[in-house]
C-alpha positions as CSV (number, residue, x, y, z in Angstrom):
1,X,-3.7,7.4,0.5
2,X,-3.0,8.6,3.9
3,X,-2.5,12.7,3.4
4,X,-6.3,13.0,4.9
5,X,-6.7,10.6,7.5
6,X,-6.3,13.3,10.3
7,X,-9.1,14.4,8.7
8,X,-11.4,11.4,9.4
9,X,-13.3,12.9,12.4
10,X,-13.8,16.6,10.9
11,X,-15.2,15.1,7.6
12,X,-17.7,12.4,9.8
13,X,-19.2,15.5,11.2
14,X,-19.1,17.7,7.9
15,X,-20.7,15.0,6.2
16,X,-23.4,14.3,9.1
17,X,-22.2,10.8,9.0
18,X,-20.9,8.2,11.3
19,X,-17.1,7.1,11.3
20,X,-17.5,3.6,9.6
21,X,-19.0,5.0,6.5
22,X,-16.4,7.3,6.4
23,X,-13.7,5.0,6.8
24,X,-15.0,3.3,3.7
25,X,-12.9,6.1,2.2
26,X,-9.7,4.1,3.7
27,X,-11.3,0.3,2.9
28,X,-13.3,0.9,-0.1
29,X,-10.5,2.7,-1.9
30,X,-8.0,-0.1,-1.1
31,X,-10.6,-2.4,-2.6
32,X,-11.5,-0.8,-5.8
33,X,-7.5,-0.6,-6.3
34,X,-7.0,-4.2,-5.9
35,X,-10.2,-4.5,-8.7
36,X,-8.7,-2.0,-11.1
37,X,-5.3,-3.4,-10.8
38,X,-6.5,-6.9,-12.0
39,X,-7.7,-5.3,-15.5
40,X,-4.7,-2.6,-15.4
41,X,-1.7,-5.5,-16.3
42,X,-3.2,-7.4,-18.7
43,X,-4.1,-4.3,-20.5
44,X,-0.8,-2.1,-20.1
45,X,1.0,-5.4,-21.1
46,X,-1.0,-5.2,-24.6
47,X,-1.5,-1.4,-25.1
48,X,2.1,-0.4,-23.1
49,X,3.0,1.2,-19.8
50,X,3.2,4.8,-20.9
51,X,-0.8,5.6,-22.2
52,X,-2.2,3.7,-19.2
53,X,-0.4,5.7,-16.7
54,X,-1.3,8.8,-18.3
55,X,-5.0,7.8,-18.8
56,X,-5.1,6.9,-15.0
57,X,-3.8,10.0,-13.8
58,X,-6.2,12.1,-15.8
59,X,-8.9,10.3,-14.3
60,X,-7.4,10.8,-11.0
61,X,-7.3,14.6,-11.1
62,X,-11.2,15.1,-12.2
63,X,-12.2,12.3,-9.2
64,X,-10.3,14.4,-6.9
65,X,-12.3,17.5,-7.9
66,X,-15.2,15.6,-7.4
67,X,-14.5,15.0,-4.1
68,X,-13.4,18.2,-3.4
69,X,-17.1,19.2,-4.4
70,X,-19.2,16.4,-3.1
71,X,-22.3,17.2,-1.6
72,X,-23.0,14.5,0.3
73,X,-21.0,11.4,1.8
74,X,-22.5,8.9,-0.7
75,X,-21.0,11.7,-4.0
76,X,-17.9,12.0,-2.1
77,X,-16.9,8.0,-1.6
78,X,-18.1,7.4,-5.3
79,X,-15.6,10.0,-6.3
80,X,-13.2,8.6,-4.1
81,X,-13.2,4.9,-5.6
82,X,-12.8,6.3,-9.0
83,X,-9.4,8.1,-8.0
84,X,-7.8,4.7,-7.8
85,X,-7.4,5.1,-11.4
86,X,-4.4,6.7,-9.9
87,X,-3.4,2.7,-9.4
88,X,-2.2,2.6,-12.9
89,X,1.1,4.6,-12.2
90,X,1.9,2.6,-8.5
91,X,1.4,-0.6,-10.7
92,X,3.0,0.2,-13.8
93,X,6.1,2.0,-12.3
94,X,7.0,-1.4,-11.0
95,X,6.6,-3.0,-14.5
96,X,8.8,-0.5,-15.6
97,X,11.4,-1.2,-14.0
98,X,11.1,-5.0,-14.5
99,X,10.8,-4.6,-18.2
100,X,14.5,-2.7,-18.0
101,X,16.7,-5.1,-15.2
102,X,16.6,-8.6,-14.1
103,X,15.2,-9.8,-11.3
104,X,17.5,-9.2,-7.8
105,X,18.1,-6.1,-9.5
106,X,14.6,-5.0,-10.0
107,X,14.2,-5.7,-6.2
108,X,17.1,-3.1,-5.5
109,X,16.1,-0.2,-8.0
110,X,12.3,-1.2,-6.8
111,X,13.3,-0.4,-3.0
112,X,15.2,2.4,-4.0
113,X,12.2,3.8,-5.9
114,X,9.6,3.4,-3.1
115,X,12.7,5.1,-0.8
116,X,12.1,7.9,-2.4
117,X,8.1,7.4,-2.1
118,X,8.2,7.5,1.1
119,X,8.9,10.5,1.7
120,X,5.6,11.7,1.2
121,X,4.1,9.7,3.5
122,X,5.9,10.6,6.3
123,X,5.5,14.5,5.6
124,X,1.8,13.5,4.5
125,X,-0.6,13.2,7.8
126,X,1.6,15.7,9.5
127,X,0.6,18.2,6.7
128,X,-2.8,17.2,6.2
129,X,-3.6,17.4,10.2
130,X,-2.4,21.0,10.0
131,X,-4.2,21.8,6.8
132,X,-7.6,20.4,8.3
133,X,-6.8,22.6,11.2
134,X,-6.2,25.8,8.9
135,X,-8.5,25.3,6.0
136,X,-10.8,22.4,6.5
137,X,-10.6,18.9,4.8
138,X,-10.4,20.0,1.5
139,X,-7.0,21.0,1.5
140,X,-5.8,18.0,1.5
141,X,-7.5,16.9,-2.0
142,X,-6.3,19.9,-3.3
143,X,-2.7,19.0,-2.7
144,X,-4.0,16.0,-4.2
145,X,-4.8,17.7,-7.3
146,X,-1.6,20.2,-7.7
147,X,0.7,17.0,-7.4
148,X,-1.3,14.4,-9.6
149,X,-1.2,17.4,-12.2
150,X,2.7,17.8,-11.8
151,X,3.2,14.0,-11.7
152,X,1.2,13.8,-15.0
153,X,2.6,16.9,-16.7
154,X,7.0,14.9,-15.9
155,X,5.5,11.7,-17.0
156,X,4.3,12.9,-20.3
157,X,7.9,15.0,-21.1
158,X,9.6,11.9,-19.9
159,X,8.5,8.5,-19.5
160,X,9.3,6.4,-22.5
161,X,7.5,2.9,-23.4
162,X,9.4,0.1,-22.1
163,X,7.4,-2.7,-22.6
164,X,7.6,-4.4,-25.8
165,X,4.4,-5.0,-28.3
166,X,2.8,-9.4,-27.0
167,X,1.6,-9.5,-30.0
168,X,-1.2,-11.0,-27.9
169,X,-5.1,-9.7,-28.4
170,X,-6.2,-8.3,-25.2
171,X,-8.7,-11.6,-24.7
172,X,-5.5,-13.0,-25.1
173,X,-3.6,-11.5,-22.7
174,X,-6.1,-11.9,-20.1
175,X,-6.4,-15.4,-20.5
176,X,-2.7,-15.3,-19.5
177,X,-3.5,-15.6,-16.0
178,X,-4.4,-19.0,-15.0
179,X,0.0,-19.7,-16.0
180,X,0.4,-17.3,-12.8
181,X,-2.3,-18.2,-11.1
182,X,-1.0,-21.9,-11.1
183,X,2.3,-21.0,-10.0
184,X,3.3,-22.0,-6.0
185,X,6.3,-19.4,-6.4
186,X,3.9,-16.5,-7.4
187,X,1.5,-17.5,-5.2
188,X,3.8,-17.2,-1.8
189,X,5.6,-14.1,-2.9
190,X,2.1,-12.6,-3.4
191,X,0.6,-13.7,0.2
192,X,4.3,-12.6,2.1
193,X,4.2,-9.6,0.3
194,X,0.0,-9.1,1.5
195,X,0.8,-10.6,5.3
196,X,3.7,-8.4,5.8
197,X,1.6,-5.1,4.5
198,X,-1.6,-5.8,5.8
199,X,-0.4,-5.3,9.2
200,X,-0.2,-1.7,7.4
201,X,-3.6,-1.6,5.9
202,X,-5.3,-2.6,9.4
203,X,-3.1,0.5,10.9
204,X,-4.8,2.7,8.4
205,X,-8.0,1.4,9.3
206,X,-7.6,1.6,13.1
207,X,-5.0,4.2,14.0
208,X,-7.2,7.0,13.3
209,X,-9.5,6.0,16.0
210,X,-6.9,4.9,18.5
211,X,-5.5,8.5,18.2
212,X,-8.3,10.2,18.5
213,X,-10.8,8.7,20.9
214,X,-8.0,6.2,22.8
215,X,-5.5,8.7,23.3
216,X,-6.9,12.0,23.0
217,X,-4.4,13.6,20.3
218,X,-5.6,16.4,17.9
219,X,-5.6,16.6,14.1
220,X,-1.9,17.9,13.9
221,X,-0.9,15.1,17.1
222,X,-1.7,12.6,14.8
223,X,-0.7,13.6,11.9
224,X,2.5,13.6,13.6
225,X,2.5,10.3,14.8
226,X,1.0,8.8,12.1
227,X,3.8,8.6,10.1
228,X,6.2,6.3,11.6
229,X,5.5,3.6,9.8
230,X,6.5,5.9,6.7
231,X,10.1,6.4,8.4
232,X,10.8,2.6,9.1
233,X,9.1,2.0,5.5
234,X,11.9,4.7,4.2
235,X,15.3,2.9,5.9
236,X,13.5,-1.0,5.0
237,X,13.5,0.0,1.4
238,X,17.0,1.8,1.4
239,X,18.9,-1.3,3.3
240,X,16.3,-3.3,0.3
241,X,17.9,-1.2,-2.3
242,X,21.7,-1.7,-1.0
243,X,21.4,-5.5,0.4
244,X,19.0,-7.2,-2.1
245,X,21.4,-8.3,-4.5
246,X,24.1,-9.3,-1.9
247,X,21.6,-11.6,0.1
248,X,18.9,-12.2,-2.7
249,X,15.2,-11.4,-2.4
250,X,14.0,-14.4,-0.1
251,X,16.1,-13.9,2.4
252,X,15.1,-9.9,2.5
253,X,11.6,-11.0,2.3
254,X,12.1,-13.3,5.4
255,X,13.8,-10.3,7.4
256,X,11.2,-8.4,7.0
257,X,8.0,-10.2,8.0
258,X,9.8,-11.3,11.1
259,X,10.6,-7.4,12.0
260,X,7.1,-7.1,11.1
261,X,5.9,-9.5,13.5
262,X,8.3,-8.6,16.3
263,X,7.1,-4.7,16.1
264,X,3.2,-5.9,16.6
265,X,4.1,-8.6,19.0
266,X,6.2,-6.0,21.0
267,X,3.5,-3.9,20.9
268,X,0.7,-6.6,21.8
269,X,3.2,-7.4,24.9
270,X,3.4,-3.7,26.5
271,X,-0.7,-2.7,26.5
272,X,-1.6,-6.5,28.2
273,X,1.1,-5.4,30.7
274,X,-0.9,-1.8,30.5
275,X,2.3,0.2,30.0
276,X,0.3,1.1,26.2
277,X,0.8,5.1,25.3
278,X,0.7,6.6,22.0
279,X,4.5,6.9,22.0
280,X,4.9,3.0,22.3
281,X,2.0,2.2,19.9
282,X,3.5,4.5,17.0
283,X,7.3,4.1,17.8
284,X,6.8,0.1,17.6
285,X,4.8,0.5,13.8
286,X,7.9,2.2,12.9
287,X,9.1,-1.8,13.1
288,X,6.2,-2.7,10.9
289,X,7.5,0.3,8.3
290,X,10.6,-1.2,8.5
291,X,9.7,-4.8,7.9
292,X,7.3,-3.3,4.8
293,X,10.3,-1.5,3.5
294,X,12.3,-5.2,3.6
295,X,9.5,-7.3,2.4
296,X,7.6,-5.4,-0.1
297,X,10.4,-4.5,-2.8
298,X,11.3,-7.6,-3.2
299,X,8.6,-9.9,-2.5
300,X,7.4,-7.8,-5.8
301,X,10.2,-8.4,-7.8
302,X,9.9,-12.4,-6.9
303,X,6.4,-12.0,-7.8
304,X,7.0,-10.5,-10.9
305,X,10.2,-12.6,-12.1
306,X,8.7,-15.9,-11.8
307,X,7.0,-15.2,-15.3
308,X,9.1,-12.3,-17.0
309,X,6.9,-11.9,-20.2
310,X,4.0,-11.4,-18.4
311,X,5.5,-8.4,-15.4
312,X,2.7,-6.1,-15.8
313,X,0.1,-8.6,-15.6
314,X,2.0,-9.9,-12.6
315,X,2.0,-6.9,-10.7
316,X,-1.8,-6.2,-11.2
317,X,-2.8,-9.5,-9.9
318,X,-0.1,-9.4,-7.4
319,X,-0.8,-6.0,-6.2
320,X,-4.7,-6.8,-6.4
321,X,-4.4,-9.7,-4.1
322,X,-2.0,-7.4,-1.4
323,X,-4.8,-4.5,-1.8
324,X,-7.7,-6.3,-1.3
325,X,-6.2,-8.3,1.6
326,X,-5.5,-4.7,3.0
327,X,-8.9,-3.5,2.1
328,X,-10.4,-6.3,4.2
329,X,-7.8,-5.9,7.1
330,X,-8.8,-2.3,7.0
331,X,-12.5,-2.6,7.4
332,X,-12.1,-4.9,9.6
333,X,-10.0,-3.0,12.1
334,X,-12.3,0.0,11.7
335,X,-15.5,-2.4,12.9
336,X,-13.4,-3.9,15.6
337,X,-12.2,-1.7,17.5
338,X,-13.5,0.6,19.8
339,X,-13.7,2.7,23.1
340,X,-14.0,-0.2,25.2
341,X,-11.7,-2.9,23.2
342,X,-8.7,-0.3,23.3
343,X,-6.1,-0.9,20.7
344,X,-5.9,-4.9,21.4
345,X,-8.5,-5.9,18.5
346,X,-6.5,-3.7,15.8
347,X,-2.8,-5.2,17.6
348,X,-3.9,-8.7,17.3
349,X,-4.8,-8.6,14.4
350,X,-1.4,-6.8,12.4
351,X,0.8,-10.0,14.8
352,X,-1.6,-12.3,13.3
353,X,-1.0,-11.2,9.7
354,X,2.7,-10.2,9.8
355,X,3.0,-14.2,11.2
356,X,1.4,-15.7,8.3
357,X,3.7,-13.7,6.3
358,X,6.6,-15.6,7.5
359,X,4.9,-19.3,6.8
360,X,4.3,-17.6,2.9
361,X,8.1,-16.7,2.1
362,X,9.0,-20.0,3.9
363,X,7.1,-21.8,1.7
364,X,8.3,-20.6,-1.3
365,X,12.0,-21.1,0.0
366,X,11.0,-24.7,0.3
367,X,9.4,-24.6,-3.2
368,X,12.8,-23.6,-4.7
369,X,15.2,-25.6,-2.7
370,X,12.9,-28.7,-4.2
371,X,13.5,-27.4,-7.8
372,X,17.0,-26.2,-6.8
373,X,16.2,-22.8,-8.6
């Protein structure tokens, strides 16, 4: 997602484009996820996890040579929405894990697991602003490449099927989702867990521009600063993977939208005083990481407990609604902000969403206390 977003400005002028086209890479991507990942859990909860996680990664590694090839900015973003066929393993891998433990435990192995994902983000811009400073853009998809072929050759040698035959048809199974759709629990551990990371989504939208053309930074600057998020997204999911089951997941969800919202509203608070700089406006998302790495885990393990037979279909339709929400957030920062706006458009806009986060979680806390679950 974010290895080639230093990149941004070299490929606008490769591609003899402007930068909101090529930031469709960013939005449009995020939306053709939250599409696929609709049809993806209905279908992996019919066919199984393990043949819909390789299918998507084989996809993923001849998009990726598309774009590697494109010719124009119109081949290159088609080839870019069809690697989120890559979708299938983020998805899935949480469905796994549901189908094996129960639920405050999925929320600790979950935050363990994306602990460990986040590594690559925070290594990823850094590396991709000094590969588009070395060898041009395409270095980056060609990481891409090498480690979607080594993440599909150690999923084929190891992942067993975990998910047990419905014994559903596939009309079936998608007709399943009006029993999730009509649940108020589902429905607020979806929107926290879509507040709290869309402040995230409208960074990845917006950042790239308030490096480059607010602050001045290279390629290999920003890639540097980009990933702070990624290290407060690392320690939130590690303090997710040791606390969950002590404090259970709402609590955790509810500690992390409000570190969410304090990072943006810290942040909102020292440019109107005009002390902004790109060390406060990247240090403070390192709160919005953290709050991520708190809310996500587990907001996704509520999601996908409140109807157990039906986890991978959950964390599609889950997942869809926290994508799309991002891919909007993202567009949207990338059309509102600008040389003259500074970074107040794209700051106001992550405090707004990280605060409706907390009114989401809340209202599922009052949900349960009424059922006494």
């Amino acid at each position: 997602m974010n290895i080639f977003l230093p990149s941004l400005p070299s490929m606008t002028i490769y591609f003899q484009t402007n930068y909101s086209m090529m930031q469709l890479s960013v939005a449009g991507y995020l939306g053709a996820n939250a599409i696929l990942q609709i049809l993806i859990g209905p279908i992996s909860d019919k066919l199984g996890r393990r043949p819909v996680i390789l299918g998507g990664l084989a996809v993923f590694l001849i998009a990726t040579l598309g774009c590697i090839y494109a010719s124009n900015v119109i081949v290159f973003l088609t080839f870019r929405m069809v690697q989120t066929a890559v979708v299938a393993a983020m998805v899935l891998s949480r469905a796994v894990v549901r189908d094996m433990v129960p639920t405050n435990e999925a929320a600790s192995m979950i935050g363990y697991v994306t602990m460990g994902m986040t590594v690559v983000p925070m290594l990823g811009p850094a590396l991709g602003g000094i590969l588009d400073q070395a060898f041009g853009w395409q270095s980056s998809f060609w990481i891409l490449f090498l480690v979607g072929l080594l993440i599909l050759i150690i999923t084929w040698a190891d992942l067993g099927e975990t998910k047990k035959n419905s014994g559903l048809s596939l009309s079936q199974q998608f007709r399943e989702y009006p029993e999730l759709l009509a649940s108020p629990r589902f429905w607020g551990y979806s929107l926290s867990s879509a507040c709290s990371s869309g402040a995230f989504f409208a960074y990845l939208g917006g950042a790239p521009f308030v490096a480059t053309d607010i602050f001045g930074l290279t390629p290999s600057e920003m890639g540097l600063f980009f990933g702070a998020p990624a290290v407060g997204y690392f320690f939130g999911n590690y303090f997710s993977g040791r606390f969950s089951v002590r404090f259970g997941i709402n609590r955790m969800i509810l500690w992390g939208c409000t570190t969410c919202v304090f990072g943006t509203g810290m942040s909102v608070m020292i440019f109107f005083l005009g002390l902004g700089s790109a060390e406060s406006f990247f240090g403070l998302m390192t709160f919005v990481g953290f709050g991520n790495g708190l809310a996500i885990p587990n907001a996704t393990s509520g999601a996908l407990s409140v109807r157990p037979h039906l986890a991978g279909t959950a964390s599609g339709l889950s997942g869809a609604i926290m994508l799309g929400g991002g891919a909007g957030l993202s567009a949207l920062a990338g059309a509102l902000i600008g040389t003259d706006s500074g970074a107040f458009p794209l700051l106001w806009l992550m405090f707004v969403t990280t605060s409706l986060g907390i009114f989401a979680i809340s209202a599922v806390i009052y949900r349960e206390r009424r059922l006494n679950v």
